[in-house]
Backbone as a ProteinNet text record, in pm:
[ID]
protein_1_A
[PRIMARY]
XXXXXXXXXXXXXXXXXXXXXXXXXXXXXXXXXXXXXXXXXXXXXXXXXXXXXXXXXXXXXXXXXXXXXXXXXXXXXXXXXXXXXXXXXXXXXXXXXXXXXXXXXXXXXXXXXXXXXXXXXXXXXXXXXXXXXXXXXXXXXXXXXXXXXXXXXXXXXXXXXXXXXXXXXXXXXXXXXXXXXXXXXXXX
[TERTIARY]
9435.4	9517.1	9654.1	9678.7	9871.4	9910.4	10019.1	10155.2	10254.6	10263.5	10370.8	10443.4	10581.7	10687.4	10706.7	10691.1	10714.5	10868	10938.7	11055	11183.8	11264.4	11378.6	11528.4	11576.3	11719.4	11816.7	11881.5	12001.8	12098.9	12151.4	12249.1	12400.7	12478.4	12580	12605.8	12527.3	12516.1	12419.1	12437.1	12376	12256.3	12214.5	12113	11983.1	11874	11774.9	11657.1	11550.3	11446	11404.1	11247.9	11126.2	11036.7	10957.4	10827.5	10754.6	10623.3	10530.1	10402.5	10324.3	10150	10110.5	10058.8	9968.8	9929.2	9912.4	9873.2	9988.4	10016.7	10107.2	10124.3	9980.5	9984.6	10011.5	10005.3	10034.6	10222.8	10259.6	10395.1	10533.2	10580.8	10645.9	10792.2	10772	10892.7	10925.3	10984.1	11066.3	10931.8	10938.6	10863.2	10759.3	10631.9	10587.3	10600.9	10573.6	10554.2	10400.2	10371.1	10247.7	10246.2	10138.3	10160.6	10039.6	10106.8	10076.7	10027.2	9937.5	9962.9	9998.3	10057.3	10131.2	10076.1	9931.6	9917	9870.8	9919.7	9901.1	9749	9654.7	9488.2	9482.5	9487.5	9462.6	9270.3	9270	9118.1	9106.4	9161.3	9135.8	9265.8	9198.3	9324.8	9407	9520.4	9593.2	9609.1	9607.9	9667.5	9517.9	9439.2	9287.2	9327.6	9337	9353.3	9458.6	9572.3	9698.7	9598.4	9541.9	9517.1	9425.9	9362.8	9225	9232.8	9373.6	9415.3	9547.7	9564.5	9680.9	9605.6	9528.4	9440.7	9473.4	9373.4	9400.4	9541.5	9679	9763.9	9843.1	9822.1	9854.2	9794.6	9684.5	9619.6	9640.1	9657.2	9667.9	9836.5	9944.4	10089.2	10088.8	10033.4	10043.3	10041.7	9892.3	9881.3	9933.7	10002.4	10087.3	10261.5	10257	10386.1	10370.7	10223.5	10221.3	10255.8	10172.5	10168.6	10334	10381.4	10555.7	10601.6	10582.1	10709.8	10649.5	10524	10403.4	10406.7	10389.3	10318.5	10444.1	10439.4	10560.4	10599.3	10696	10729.8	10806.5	10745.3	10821.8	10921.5	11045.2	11152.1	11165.8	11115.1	11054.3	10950.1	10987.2	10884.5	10849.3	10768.3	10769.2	10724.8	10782.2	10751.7	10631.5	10594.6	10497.1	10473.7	10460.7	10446.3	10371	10401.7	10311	10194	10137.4	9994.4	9999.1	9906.9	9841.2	9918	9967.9	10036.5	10156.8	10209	10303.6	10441.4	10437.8	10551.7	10611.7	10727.3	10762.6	10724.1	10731.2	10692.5	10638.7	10576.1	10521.5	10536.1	10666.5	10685.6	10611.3	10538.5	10444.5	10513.8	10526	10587.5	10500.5	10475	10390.6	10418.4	10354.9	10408.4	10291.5	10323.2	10290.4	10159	10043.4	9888.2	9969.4	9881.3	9918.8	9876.7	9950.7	9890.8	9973.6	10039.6	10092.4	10207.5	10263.7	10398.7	10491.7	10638.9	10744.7	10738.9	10631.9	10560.5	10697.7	10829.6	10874.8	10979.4	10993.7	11119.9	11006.8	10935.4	10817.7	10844.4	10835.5	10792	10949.4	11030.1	11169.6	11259.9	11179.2	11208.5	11158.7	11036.3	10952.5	10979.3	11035.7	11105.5	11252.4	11318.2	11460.9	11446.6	11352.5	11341.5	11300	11187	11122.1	11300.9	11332.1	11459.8	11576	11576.2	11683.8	11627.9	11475.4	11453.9	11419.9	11442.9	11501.7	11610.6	11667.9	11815.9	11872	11798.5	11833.7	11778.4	11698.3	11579.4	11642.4	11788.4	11852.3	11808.7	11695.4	11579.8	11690.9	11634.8	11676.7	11587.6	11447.7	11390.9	11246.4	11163.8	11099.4	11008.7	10855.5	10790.1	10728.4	10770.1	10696.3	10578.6	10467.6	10330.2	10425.2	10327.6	10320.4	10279.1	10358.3	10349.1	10274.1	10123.8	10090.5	10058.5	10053.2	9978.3	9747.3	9785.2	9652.5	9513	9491	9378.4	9503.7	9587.7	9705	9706.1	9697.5	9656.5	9799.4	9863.2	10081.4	10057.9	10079.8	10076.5	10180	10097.9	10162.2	10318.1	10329.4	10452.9	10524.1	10488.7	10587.6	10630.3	10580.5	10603.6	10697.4	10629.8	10746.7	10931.1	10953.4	11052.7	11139.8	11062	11082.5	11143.9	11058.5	11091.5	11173.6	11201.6	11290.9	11459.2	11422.4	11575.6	11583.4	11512.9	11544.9	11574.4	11560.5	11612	11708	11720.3	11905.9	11966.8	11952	12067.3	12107.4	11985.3	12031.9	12099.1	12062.5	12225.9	12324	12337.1	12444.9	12557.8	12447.1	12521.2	12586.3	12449.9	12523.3	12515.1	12634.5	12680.3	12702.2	12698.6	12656	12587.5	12448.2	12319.2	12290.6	12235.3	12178	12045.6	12010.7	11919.1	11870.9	11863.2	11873.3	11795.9	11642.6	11552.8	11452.3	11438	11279.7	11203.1	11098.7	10997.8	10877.1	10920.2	10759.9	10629.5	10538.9	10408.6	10322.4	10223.1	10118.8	10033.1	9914	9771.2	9718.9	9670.9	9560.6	9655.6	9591	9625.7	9729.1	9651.2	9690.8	9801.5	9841.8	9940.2	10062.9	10046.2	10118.1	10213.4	10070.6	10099.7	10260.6	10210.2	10290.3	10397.4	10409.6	10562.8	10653.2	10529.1	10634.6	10689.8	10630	10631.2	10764.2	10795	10934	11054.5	10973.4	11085	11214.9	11222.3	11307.2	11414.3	11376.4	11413.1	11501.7	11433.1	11500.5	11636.6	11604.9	11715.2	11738	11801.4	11849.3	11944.3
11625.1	11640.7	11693.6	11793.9	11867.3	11761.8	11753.6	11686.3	11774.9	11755.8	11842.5	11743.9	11820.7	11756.8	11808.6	11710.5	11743.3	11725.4	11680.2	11640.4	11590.4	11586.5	11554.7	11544	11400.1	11395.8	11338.5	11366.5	11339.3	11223.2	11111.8	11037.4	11069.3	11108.2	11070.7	11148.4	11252.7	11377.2	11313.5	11224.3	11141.7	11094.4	11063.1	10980.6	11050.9	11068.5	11098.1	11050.1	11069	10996.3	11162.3	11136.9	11295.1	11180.2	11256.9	11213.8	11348.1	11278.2	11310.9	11291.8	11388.7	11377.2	11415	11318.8	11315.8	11220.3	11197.4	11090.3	11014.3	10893.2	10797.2	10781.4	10825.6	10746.8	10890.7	11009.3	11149.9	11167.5	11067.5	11119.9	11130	11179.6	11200.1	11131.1	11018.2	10943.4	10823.5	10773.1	10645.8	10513.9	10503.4	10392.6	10396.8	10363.3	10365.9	10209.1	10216.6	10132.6	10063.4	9921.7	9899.9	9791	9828.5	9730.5	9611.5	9521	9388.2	9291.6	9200.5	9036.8	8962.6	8816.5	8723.3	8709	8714.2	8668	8788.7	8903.1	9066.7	9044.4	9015.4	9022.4	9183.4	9292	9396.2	9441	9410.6	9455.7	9487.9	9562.2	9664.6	9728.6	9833.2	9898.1	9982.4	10028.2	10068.8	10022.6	9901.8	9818.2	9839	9867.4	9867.3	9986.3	10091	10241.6	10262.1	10216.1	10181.1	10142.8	10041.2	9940.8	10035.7	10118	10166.1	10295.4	10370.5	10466.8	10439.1	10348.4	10295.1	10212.3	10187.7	10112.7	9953.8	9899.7	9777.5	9698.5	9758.3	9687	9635.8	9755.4	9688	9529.6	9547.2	9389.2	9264.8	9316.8	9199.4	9172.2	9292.2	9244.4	9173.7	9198.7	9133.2	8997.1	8985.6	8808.6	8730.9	8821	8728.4	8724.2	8811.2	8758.6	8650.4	8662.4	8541.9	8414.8	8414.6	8290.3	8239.9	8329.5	8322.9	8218.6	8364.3	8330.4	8285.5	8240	8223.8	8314.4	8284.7	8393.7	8460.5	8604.4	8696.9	8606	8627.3	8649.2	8790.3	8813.7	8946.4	9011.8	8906.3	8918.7	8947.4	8933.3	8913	8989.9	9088.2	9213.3	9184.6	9227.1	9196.3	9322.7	9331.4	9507.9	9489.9	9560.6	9572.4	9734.1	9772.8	9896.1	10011.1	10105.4	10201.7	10190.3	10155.4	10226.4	10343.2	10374.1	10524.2	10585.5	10555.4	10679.7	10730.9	10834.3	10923.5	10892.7	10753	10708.6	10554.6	10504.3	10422.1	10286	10268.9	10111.2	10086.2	9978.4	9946.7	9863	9877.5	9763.4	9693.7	9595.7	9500.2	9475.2	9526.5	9455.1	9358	9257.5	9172.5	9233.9	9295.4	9359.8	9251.2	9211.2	9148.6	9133.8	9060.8	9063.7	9088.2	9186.7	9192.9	9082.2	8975.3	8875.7	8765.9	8761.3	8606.1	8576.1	8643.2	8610.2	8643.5	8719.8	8758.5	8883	8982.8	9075.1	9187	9202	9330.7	9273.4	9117.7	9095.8	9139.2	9048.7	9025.2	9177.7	9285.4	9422	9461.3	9467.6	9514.1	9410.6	9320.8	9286.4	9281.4	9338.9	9399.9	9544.7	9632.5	9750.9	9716.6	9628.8	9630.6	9538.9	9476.6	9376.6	9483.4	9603.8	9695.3	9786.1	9842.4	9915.2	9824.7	9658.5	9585.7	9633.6	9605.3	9597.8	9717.2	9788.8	9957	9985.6	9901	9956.9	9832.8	9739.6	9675.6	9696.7	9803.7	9853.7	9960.1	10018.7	10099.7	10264.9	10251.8	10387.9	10493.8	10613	10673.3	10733.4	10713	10773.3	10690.1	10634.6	10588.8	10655.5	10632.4	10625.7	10521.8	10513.5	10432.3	10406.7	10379.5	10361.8	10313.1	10317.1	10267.8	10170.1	10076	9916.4	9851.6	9793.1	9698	9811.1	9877.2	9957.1	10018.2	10003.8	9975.4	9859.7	9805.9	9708.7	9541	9549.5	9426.4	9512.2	9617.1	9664.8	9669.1	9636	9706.6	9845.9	9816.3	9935.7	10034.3	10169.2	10271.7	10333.5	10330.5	10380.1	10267.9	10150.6	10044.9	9998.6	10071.2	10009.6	10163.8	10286.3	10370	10372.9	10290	10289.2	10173.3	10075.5	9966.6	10004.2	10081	10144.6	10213	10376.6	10412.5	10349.4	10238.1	10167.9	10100	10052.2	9981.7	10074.4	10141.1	10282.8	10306.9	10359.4	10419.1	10291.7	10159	9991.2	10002.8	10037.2	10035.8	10089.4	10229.8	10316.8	10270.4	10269.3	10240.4	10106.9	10042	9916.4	9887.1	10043.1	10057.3	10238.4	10264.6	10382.7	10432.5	10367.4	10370.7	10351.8	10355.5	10330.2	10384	10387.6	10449.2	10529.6	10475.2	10520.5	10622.8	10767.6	10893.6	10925.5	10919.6	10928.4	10829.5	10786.8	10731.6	10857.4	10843.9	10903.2	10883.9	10868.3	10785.7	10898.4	10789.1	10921.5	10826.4	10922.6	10895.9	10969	10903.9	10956.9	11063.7	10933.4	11009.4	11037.4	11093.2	11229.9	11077.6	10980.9	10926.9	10821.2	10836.4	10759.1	10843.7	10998.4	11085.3	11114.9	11129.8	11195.9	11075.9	10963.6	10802.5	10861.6	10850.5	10871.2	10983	11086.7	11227.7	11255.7	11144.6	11118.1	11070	10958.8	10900.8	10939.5	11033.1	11106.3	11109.2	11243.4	11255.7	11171.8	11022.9	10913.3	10841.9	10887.5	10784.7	10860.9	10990.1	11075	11229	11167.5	11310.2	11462
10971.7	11090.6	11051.2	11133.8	11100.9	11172.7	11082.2	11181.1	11252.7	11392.7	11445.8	11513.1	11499.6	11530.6	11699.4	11808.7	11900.3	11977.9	11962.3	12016.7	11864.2	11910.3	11789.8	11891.3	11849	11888.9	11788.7	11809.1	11688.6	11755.8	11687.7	11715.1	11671.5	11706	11606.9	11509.3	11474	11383.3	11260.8	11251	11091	11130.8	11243.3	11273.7	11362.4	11353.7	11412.7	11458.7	11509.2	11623	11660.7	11549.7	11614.6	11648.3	11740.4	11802.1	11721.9	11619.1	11587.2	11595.2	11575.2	11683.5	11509.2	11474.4	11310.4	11259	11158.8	11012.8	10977.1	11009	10967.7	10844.4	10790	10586.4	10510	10598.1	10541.5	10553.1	10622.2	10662.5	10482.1	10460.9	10382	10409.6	10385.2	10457	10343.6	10296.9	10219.8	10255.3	10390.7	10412.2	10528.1	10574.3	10666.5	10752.3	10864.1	10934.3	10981	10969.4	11002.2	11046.2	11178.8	11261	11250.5	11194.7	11147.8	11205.6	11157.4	11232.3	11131.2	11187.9	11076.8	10999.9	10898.8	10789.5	10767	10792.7	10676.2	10653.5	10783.2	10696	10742.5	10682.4	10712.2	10759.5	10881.6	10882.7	11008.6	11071.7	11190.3	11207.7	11312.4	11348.1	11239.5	11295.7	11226	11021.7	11014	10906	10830.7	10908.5	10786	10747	10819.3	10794.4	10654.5	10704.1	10558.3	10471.4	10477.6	10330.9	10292.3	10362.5	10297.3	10198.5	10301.2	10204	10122.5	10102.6	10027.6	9928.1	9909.5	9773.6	9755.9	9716.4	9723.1	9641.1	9590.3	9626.7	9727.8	9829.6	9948	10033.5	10013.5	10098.7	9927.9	9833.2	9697.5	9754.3	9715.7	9789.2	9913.2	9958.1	10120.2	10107.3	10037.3	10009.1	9924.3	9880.4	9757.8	9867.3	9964.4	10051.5	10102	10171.2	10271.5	10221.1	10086.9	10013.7	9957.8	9925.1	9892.8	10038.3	10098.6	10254.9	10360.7	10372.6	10470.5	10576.2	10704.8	10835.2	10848.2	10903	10928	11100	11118.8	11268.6	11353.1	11482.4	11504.3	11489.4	11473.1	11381.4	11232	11168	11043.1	10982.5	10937.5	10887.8	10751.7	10643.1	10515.3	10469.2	10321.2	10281.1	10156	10113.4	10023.7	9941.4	9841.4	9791.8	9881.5	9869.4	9958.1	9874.5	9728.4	9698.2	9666.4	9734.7	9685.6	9811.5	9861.1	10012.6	9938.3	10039.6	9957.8	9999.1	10026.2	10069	9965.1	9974.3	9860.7	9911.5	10029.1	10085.4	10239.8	10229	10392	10435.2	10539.6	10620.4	10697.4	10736.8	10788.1	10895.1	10995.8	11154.4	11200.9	11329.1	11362.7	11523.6	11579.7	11726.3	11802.8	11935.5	12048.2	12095.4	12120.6	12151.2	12294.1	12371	12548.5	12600.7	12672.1	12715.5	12695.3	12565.5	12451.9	12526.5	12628	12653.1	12593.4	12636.9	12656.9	12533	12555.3	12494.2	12466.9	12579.8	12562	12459.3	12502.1	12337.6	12216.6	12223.2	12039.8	12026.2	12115.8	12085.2	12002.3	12094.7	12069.7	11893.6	11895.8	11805.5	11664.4	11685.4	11537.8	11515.9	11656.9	11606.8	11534.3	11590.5	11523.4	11371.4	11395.8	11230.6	11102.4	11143.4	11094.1	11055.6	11125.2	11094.9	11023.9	11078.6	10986.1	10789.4	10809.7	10665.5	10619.2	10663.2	10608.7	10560.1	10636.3	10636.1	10504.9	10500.2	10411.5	10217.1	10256.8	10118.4	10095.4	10195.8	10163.5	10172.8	10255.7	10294.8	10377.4	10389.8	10452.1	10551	10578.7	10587.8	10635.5	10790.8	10800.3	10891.6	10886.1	10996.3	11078.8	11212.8	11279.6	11386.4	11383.5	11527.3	11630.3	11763	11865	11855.7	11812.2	11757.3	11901.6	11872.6	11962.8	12069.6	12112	12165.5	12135.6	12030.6	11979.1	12022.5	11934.1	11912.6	12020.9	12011.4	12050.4	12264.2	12279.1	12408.6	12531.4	12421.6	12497.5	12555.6	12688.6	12769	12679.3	12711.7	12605.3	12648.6	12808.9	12876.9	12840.6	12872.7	12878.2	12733.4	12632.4	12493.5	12440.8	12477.8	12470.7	12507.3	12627.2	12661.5	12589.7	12545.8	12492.4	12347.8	12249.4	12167.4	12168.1	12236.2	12266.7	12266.2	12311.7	12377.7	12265.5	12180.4	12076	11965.3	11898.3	11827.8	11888.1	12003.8	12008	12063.3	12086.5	12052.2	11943.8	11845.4	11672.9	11634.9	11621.1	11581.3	11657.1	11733.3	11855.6	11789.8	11683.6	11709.8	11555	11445	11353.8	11306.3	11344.1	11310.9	11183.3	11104.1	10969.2	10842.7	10870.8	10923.5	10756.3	10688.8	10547.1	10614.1	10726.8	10758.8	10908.6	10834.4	10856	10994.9	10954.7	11019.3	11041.1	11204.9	11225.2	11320.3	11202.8	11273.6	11350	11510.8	11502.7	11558.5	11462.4	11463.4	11527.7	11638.1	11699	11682.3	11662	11644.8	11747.1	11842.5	11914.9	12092.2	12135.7	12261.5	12374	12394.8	12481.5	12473.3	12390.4	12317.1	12309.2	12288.9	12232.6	12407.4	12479.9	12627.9	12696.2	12674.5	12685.9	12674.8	12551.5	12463	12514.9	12512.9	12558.3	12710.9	12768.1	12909.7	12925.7	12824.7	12873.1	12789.5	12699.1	12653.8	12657.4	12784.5	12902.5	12925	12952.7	13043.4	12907.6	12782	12679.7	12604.4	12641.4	12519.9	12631.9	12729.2	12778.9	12753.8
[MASK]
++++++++++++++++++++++++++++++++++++++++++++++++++++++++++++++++++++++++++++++++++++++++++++++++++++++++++++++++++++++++++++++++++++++++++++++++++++++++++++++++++++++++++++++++++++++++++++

């Protein structure tokens, strides 16, 4: 699959946010994003896909976090080596089951925990899914805007940010259509 870059806005001159339609584990970025559940069992979804082409240090790191720091919380991301991907590390977000209750914080807050620990690994450079939109079933409009607003709070709140670019990449058509839908509404 090509990756194309469909949209791009700039914050601040230093800071950026593309919407990309591709391969999350192809992205050429510092760190990817993966969307997690609390005990990092990578076996569906998105997080099988990582572990599978990222080689088994990814699911051996994982379990040696849990066991450290036990279950992630949505606040609370945990990183692990990229593996075999062409990126340096993978942040583990824990994004929202549709259903669990108070779904648009859990959401908004595994995007900003995901970017705290970027910004704290000193990256410049991330990609992120449509966290919980997947196999977890977060309406795709309503998790776009959510996202959206949580990316530009962040810069907003740090303007001096180490960290350059998020990129978030979407797979497949209906996810992509979501995003580019509220586009518009998020970055005029």
């Amino acid at each position: 699959m090509t990756n194309t870059v469909l949209k791009d806005h700039i914050f601040f001159e230093d800071h950026s946010v593309q919407l990309v339609q591709g391969d999350i584990t192809q992205q050429r970025v510092d760190a990817i994003v993966n969307a997690a559940n609390a005990q990092l069992l990578h076996g569906g979804g998105l997080a099988a896909i990582i572990a599978r082409k990222g080689g088994r240090a990814i699911q051996q790191e994982s379990r040696a976090w849990v066991q450290q720091h036990g279950p992630l919380t949505h606040a609370e991301p945990a990183y692990t080596s990229g593996g075999e991907l062409p990126c340096r590390y993978v942040i583990h977000a824990v994004g929202p089951v549709w259903g669990s209750g108070d779904e648009d914080a859990k959401l908004a807050a595994a995007v900003h925990g995901a970017l705290r620990l970027a910004e704290r690994l000193e990256l410049a450079s991330i990609a992120l899914p449509a966290i919980s939109t997947g196999i977890f079933g977060f309406p795709k409009v309503r998790a776009a805007k959510i996202i959206y607003h949580t990316i530009g709070a962040y810069f907003a709140q740090n303007p001096q940010s180490t960290l350059a670019l998020v990129r978030l990449t979407l797979f497949d058509q209906p996810t992509t259509d979501a995003f580019v839908q509220v586009w518009q509404q998020a970055f005029p």
